[in-house]
C-alpha positions in Angstrom: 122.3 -6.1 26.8 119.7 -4.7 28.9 120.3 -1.2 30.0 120.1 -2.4 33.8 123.4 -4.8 33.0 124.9 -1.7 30.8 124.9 0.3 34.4 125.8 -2.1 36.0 129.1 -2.8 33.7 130.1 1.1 33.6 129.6 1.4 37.5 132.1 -1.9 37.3 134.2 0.3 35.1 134.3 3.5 36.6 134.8 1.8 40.3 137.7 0.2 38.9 139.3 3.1 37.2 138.9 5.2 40.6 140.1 2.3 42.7 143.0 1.4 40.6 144.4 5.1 40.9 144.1 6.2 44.2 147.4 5.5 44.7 148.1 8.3 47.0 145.6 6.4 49.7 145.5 2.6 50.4 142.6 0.8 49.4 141.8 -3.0 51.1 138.6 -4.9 50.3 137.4 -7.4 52.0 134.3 -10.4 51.6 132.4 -10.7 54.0 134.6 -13.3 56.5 136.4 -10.3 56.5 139.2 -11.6 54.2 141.5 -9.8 52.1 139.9 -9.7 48.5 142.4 -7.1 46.7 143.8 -4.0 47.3 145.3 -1.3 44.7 148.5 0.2 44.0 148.4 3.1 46.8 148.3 0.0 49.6 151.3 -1.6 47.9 153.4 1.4 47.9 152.1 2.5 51.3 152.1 -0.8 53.4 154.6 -2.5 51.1 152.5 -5.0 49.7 153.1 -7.5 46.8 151.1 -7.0 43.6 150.5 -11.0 44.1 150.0 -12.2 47.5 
């Protein structure tokens, strides 16, 4: 693997790792049509959200 894509796959990784524990703040992304695309487990337990929606 090229060590652009290498970055590119630990950025994917740490991202995750820091979204998927901030569960004391809720986290909502969005594309750009401004849909939901995923949120982690702080917005479930804050706004009460599904795990599956």
């Amino acid at each position: 693997m090229p060590p652009h894509n290498r970055t590119a796959a630990g950025d994917a990784v740490r991202y995750q790792a820091v979204f998927d524990s901030a569960v004391e703040f809720a986290v909502i992304t969005t594309d750009c049509d401004g849909l939901v695309t995923d949120w982690n487990p702080g917005a479930e337990r804050i706004l009460g959200l599904p795990e599956v929606w």
